[in-house]
MARDOFI-769031 format. One record per atom (N, C-alpha, C, CB): residue in three letters; residue number from 1; atom name; x, y, z. Coordinates in nm, 2 decimals. Last residue first. Glycine has a CB too. Layout:
BEGIN
(site ALA,NUM,CA,(X,Y,Z))
...
//
This chain:
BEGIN
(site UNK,61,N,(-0.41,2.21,-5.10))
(site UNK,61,CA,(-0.49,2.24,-5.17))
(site UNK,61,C,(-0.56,2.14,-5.22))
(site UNK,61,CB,(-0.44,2.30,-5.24))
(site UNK,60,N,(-0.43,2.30,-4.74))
(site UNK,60,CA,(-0.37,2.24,-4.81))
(site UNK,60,C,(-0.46,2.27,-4.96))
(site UNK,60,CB,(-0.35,2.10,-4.75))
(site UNK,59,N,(-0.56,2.52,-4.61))
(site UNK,59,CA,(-0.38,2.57,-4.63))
(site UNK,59,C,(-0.35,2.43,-4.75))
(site UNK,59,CB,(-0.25,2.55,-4.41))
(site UNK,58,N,(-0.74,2.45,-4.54))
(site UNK,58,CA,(-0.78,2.57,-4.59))
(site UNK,58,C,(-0.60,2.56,-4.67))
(site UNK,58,CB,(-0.83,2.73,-4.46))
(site UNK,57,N,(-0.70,2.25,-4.34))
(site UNK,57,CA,(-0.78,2.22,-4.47))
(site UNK,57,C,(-0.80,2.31,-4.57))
(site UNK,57,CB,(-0.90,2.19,-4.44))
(site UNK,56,N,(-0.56,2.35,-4.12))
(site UNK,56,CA,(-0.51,2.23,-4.24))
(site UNK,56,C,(-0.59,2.24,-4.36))
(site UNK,56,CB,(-0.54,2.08,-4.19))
(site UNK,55,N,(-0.80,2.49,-4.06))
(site UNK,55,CA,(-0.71,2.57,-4.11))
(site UNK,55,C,(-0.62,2.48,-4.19))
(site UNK,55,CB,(-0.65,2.65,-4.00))
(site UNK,54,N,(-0.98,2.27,-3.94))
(site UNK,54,CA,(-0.97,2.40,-4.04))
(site UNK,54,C,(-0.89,2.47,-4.11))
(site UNK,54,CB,(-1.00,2.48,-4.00))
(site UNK,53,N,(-0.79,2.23,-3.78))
(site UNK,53,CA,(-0.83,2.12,-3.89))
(site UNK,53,C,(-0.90,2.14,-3.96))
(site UNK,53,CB,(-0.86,2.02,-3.87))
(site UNK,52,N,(-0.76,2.40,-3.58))
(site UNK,52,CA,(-0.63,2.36,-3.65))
(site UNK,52,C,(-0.67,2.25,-3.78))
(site UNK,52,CB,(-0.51,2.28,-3.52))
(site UNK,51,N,(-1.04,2.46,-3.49))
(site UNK,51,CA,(-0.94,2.58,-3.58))
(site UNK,51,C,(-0.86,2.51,-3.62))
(site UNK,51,CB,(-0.87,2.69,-3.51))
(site UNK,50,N,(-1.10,2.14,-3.33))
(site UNK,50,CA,(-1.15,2.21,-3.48))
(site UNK,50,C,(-1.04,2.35,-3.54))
(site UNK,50,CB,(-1.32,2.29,-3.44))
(site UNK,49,N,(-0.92,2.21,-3.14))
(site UNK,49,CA,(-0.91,2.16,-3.23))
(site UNK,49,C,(-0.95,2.15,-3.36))
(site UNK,49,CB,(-0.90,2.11,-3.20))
(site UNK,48,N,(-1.00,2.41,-3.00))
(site UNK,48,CA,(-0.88,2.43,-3.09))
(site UNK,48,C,(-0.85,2.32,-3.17))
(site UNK,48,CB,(-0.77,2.46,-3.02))
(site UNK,47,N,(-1.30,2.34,-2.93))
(site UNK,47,CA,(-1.24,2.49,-2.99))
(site UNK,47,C,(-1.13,2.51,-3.10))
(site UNK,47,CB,(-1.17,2.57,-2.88))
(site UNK,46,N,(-1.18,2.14,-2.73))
(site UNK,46,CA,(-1.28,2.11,-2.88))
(site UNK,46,C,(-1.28,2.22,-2.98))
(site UNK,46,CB,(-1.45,2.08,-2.84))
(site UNK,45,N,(-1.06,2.33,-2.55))
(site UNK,45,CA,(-1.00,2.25,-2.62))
(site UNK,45,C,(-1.07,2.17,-2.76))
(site UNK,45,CB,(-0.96,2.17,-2.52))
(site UNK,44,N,(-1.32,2.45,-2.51))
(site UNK,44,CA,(-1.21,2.53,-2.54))
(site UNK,44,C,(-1.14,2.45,-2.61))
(site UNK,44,CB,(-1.14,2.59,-2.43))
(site UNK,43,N,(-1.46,2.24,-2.35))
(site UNK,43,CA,(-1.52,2.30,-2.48))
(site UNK,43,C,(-1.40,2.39,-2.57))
(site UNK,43,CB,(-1.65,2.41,-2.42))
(site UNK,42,N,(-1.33,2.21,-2.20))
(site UNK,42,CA,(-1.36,2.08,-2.26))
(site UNK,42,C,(-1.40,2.18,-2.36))
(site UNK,42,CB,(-1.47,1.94,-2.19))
(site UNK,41,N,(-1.30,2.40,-1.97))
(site UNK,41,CA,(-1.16,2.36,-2.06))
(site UNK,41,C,(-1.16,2.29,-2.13))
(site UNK,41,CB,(-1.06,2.32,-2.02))
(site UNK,40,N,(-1.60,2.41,-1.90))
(site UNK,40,CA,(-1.52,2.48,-1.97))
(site UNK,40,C,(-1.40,2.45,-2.02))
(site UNK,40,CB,(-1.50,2.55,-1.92))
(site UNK,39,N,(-1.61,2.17,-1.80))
(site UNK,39,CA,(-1.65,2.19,-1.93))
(site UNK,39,C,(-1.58,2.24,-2.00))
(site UNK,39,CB,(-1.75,2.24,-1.95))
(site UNK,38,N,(-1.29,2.10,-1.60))
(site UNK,38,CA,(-1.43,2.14,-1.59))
(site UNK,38,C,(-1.46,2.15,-1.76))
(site UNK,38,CB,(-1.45,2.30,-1.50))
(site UNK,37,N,(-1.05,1.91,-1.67))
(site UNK,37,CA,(-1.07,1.98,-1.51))
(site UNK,37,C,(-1.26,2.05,-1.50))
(site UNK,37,CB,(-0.92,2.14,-1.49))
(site UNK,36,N,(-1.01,1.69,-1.88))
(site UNK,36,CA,(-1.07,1.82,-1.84))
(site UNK,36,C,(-1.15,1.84,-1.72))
(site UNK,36,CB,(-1.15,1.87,-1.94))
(site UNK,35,N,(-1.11,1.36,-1.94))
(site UNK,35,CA,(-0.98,1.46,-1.95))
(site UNK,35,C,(-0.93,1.63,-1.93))
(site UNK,35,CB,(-0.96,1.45,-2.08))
(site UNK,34,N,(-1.27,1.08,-1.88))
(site UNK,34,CA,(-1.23,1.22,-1.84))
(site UNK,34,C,(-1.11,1.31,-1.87))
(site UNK,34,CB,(-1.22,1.22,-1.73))
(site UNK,33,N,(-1.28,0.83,-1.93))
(site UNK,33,CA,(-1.21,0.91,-2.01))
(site UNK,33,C,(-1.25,1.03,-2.03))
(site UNK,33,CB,(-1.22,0.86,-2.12))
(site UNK,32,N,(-1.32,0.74,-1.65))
(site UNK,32,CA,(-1.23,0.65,-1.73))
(site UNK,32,C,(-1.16,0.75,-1.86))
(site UNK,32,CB,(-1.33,0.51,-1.80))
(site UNK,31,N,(-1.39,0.96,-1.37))
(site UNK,31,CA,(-1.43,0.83,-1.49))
(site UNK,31,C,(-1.31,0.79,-1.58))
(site UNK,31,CB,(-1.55,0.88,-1.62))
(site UNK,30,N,(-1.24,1.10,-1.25))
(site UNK,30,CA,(-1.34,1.00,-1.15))
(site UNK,30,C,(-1.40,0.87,-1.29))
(site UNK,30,CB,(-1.50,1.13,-1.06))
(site UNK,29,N,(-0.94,1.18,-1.13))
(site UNK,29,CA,(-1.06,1.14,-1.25))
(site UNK,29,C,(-1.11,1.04,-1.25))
(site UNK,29,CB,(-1.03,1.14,-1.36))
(site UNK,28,N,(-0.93,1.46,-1.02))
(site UNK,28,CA,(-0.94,1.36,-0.97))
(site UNK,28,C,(-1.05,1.31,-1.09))
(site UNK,28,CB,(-0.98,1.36,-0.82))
(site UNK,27,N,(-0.69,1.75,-1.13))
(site UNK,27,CA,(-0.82,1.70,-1.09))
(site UNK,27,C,(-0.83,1.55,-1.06))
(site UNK,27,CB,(-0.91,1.73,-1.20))
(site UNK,26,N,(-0.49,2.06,-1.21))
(site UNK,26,CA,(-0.53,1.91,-1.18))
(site UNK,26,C,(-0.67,1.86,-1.10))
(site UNK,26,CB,(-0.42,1.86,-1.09))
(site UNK,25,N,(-0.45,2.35,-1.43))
(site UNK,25,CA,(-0.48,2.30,-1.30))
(site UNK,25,C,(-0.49,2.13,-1.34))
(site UNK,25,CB,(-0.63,2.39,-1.23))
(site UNK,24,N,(-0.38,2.49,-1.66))
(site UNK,24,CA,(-0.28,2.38,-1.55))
(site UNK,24,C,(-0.34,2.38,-1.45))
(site UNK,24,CB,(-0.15,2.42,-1.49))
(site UNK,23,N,(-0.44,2.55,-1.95))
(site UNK,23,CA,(-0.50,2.51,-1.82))
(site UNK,23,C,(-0.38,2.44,-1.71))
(site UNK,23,CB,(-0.64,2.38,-1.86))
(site UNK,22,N,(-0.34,2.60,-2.24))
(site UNK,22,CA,(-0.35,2.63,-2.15))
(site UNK,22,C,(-0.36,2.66,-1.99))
(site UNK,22,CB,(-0.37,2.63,-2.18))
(site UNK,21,N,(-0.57,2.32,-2.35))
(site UNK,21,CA,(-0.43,2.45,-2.39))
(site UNK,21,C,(-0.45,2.57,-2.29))
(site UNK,21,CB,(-0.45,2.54,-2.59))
(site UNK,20,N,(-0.69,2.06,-2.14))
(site UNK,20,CA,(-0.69,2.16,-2.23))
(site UNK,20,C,(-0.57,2.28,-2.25))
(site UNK,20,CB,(-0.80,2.20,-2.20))
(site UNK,19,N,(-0.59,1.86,-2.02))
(site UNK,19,CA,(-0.53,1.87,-2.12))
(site UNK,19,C,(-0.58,1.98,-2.20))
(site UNK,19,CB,(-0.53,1.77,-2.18))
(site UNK,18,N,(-0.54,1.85,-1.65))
(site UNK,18,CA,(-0.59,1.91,-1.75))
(site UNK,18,C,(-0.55,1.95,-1.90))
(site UNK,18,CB,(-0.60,1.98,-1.70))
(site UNK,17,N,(-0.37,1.59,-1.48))
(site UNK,17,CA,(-0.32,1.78,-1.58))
(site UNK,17,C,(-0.48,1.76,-1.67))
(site UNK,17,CB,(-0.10,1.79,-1.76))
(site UNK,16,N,(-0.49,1.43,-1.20))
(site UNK,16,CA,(-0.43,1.44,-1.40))
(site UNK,16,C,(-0.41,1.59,-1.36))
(site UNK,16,CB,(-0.60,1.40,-1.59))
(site UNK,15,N,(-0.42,1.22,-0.92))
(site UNK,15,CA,(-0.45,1.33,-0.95))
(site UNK,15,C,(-0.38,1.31,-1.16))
(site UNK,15,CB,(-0.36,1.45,-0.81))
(site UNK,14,N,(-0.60,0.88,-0.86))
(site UNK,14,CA,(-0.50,1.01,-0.87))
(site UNK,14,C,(-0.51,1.10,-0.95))
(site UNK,14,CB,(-0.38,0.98,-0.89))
(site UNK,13,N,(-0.71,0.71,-0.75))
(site UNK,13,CA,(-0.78,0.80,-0.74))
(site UNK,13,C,(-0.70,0.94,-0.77))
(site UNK,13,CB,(-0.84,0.78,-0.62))
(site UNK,12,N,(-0.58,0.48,-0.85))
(site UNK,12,CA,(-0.69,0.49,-0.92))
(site UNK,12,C,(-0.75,0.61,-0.88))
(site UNK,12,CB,(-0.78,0.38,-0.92))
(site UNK,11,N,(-0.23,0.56,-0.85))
(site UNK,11,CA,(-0.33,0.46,-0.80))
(site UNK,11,C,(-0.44,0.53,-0.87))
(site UNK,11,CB,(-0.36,0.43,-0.63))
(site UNK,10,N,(-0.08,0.85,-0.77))
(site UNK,10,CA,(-0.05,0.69,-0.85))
(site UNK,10,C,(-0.15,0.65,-0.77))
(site UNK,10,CB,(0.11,0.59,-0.84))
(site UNK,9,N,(-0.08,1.07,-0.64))
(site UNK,9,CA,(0.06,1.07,-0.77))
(site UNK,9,C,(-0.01,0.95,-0.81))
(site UNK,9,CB,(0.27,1.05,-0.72))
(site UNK,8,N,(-0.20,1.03,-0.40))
(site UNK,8,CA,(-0.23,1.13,-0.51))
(site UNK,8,C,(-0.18,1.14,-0.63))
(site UNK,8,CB,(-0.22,1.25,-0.47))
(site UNK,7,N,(-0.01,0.83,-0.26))
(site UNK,7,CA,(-0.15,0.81,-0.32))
(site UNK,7,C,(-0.23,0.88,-0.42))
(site UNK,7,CB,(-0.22,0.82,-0.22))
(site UNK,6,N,(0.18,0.99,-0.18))
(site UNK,6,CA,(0.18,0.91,-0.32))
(site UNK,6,C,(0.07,0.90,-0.35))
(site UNK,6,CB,(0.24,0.77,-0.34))
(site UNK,5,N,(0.11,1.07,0.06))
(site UNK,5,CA,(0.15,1.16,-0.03))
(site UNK,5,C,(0.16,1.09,-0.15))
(site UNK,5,CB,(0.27,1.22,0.00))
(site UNK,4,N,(0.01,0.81,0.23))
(site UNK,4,CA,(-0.08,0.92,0.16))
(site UNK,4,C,(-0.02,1.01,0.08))
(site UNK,4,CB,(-0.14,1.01,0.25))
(site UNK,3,N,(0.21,0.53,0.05))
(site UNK,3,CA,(0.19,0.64,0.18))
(site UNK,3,C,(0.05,0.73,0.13))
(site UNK,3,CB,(0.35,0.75,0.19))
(site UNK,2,N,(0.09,0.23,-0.06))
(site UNK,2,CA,(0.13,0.36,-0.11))
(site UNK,2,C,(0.10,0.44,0.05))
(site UNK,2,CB,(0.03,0.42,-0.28))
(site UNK,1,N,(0.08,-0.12,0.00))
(site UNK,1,CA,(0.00,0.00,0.00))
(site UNK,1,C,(0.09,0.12,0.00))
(site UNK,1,CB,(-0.10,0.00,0.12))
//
């Protein structure tokens, strides 16, 4: 069994980064394919990715 200070680093209730651009905060991820600390940084990141695959698409011919 892991001390309490690890516990947050590793195991099933541990702490992520927020993958949205940007965002550094962390969170507890409580489902499986959670990736964003709140909507908001879910929607933002859905934001940029669409612009960059737009814009691929504009740039290529």
């Amino acid at each position: 069994m892991l001390c309490a200070p690890f516990a947050l680093l590793a195991g099933p209730g541990a702490l992520r980064r927020c993958s949205a651009p940007g965002c550094s905060l962390f969170f507890v991820r409580d489902h499986p394919r959670r990736r964003w600390c709140n909507p908001g940084c879910g929607h933002r990141d859905r934001q940029a990715r669409y612009y960059r695959r737009k814009r691929r698409s504009e740039v290529s011919p």
